[in-house]
C-alpha positions as CSV (number, residue, x, y, z in Angstrom):
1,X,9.7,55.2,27.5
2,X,8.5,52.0,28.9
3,X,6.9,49.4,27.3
4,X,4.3,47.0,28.1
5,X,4.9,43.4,27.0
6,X,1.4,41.9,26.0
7,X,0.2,39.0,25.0
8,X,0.1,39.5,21.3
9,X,3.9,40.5,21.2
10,X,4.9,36.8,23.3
11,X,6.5,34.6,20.3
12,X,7.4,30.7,21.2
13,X,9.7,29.4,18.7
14,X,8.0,27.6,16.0
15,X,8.0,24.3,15.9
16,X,10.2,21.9,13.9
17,X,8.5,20.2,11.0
18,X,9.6,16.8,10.6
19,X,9.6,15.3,7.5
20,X,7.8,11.9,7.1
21,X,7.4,10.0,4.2
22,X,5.5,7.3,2.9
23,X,6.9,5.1,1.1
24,X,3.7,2.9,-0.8
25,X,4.3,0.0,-3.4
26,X,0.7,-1.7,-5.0
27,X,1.7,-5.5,-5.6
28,X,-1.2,-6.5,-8.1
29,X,-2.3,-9.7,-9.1
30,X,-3.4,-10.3,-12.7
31,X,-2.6,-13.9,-13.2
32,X,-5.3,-16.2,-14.7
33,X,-7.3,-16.7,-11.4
34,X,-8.1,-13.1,-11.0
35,X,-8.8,-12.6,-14.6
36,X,-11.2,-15.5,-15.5
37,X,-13.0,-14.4,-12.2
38,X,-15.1,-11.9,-14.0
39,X,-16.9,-12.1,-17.4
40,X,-15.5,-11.2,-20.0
41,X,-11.9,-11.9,-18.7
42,X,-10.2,-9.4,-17.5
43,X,-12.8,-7.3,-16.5
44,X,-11.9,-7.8,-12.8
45,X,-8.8,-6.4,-13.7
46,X,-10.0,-3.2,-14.8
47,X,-12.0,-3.2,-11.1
48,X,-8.6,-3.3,-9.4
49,X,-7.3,-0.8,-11.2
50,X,-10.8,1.7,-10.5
51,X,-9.8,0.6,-7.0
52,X,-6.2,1.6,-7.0
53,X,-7.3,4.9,-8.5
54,X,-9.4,6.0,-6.0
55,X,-7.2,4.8,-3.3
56,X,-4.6,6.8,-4.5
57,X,-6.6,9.7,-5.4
58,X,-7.8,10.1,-1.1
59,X,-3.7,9.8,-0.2
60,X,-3.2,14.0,1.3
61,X,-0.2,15.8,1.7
62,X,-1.0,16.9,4.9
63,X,0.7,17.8,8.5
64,X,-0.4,16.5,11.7
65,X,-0.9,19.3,14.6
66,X,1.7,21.1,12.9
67,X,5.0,19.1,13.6
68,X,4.9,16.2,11.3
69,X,4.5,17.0,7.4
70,X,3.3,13.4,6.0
71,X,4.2,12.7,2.3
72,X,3.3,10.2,-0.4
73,X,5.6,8.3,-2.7
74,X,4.2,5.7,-5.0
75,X,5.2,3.0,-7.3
76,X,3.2,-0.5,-8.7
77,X,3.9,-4.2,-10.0
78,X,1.5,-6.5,-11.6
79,X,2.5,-10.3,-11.5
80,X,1.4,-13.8,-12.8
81,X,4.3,-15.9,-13.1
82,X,6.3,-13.1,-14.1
83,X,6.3,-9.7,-12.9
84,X,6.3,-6.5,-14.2
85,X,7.0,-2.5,-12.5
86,X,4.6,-0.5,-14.4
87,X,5.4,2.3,-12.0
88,X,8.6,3.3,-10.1
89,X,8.2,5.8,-7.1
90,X,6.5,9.0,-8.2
91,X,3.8,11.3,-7.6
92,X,0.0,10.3,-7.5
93,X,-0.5,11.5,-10.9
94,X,2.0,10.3,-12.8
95,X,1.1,6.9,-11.1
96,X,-2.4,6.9,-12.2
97,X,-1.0,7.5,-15.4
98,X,0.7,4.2,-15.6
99,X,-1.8,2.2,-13.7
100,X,-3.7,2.6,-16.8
101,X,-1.5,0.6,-19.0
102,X,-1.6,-2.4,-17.3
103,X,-3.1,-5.6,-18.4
104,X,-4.1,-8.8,-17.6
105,X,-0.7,-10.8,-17.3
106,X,-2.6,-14.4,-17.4
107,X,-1.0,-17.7,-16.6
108,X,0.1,-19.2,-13.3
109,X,0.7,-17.5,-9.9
110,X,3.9,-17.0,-8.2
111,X,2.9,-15.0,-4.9
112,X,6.1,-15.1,-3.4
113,X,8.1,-14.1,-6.5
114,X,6.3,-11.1,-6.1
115,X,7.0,-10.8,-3.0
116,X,10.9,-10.9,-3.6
117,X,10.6,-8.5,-6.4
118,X,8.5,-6.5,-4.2
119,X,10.5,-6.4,-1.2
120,X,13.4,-5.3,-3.6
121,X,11.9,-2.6,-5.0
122,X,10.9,-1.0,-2.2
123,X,15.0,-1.3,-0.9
124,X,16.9,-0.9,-3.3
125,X,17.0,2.7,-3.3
126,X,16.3,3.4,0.7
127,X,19.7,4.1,1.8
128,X,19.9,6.8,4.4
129,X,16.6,7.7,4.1
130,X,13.5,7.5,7.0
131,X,10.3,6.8,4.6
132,X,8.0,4.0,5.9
133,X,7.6,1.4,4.1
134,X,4.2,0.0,2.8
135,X,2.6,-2.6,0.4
136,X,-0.7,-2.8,-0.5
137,X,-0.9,-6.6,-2.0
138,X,-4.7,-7.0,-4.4
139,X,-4.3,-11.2,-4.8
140,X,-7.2,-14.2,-4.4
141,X,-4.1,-16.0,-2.5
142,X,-3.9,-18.8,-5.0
143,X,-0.5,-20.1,-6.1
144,X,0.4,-22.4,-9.1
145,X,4.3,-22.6,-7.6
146,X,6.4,-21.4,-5.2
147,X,9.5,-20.9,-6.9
148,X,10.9,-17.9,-4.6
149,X,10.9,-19.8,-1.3
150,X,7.3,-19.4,-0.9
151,X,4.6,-16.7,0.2
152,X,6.0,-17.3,4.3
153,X,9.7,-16.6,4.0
154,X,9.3,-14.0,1.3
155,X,6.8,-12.4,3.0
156,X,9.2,-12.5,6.2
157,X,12.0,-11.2,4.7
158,X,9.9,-8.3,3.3
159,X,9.1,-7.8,7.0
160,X,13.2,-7.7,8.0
161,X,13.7,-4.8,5.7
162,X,10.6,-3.0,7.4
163,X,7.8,-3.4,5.1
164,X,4.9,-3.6,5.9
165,X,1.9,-5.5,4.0
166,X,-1.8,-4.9,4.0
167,X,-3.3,-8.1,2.3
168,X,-6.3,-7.6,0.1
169,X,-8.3,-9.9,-1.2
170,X,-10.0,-8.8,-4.8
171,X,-13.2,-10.5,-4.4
172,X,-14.8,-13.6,-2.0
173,X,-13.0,-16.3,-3.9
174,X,-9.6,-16.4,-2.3
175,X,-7.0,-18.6,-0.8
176,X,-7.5,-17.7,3.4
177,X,-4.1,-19.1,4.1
178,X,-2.4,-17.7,0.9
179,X,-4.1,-14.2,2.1
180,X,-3.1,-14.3,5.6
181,X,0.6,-15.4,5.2
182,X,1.4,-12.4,3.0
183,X,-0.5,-10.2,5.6
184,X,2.0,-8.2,8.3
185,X,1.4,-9.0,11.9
186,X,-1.2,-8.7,13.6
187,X,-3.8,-9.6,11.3
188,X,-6.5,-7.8,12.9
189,X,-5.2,-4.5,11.4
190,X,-3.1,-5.8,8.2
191,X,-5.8,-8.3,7.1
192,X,-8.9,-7.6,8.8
193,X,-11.5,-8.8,5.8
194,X,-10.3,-5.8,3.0
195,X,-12.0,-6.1,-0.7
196,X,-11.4,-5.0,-3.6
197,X,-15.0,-5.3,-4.9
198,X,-18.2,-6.5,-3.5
199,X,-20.6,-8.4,-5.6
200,X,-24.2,-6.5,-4.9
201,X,-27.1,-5.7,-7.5
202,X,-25.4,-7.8,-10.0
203,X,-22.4,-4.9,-10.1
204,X,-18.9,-4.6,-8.9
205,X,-19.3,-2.2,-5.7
206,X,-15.1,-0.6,-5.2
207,X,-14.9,-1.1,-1.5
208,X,-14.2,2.2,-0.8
209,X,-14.7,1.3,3.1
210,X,-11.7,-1.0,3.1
211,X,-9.8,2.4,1.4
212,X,-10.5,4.4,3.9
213,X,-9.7,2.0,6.5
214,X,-6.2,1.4,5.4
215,X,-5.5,4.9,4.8
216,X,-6.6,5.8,8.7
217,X,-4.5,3.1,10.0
218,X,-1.6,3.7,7.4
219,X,-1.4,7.2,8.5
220,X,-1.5,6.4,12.4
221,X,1.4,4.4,12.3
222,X,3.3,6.5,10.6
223,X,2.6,8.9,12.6
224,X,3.7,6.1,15.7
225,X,6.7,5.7,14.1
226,X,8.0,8.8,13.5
227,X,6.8,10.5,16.6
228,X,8.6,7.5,18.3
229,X,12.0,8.3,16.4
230,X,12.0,12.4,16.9
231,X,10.9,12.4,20.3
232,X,7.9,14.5,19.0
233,X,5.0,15.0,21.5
234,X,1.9,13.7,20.8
């Protein structure tokens, strides 16, 4: 007996599903110019963190026309003069989980310490792995001291182990120089005017424009990069 071949019975190989992580570090600043911003002190602090959450909470596991299955892997530092991991690589929940502990570190501000530490974080345990890597860095730009090297070659070197750093500032009052040196190049897309909080009605506002833009533009190049390392079509 002969049979007809038809449409429904024509299988194409499925496709291969490429694995693509992102890799996502929050460098925040709570030294004393970010927490005597707001009354009572520290209370712009606690806007940071509202900020972080619901940043965090809009990152998807999701797959992008079925080849490339994006992933999220995220850990967290707070500095002033010193600086402290309150989160090492995990998933978004246990992350919010310790974003909740932080607290206002005080003192001076040592941008590109953070940096370093930063930048070694983010390293130390990439080996053999193809994760992009990403900061998101909350600051005003101020420094008391550049004992690292300062915010230029730190921010550099961070960019030789291929991170790269979206620069946020957490309200109006900031350092533009301080903001723009830690930002990757170009600036139009790793600068480009994000807030933590807008002042409006006498509240803190979140920002959750500048979320969503980072997010859109983290994701699309991501997406560049790994289609441009697997030869995916796209």
């Amino acid at each position: 007996m002969n049979y007809l071949l038809t449409p429904s019975l024509v299988f194409s190989p499925p496709a291969k599903i490429i694995d693509c992580p992102i890799k996502l570090l929050f460098t925040i600043d709570t030294s004393e110019t970010i927490a005597l911003q707001e009354i009572p002190p520290g209370s712009l602090v606690d806007s940071i963190k509202e900020f972080t959450k619901v940043f965090v909470q809009k990152l998807e596991h999701q797959e992008y026309r079925g080849q490339i299955d994006i992933s999220w892997s995220i850990g967290g530092l707070h500095f002033s003069q010193t600086q402290v991991v309150f989160s090492q690589f995990t998933t978004k929940e246990n992350f919010i989980r310790s974003l909740q502990d932080i607290e206002y570190l005080g003192k001076g501000t040592y941008i590109d310490c953070a940096l370093k530490n930063m930048t070694h974080l983010m390293t130390q345990h990439n080996t053999g792995t193809k994760a992009v890597l990403f900061s998101v860095f909350i600051t005003d730009g101020h420094v008391t001291g550049n004992p690292c090297g300062g915010i230029k070659m730190m921010a550099e070197k961070a960019r030789e182990k291929g991170i790269q750093i979206f620069s946020v500032a957490a309200t109006r009052v900031i350092d533009d120089l301080g903001m723009r040196e830690i930002a990757s190049s170009p600036h139009e897309l790793f600068r480009d005017d994000y807030i933590v909080v807008e002042l409006g009605d006498n509240n803190l506002n979140i920002s959750t424009s500048s979320i969503d833009r980072i997010i859109k533009f983290y994701i699309l190049i991501h997406i560049q990069i790994s289609v441009s390392l697997s030869g995916v079509s796209h």
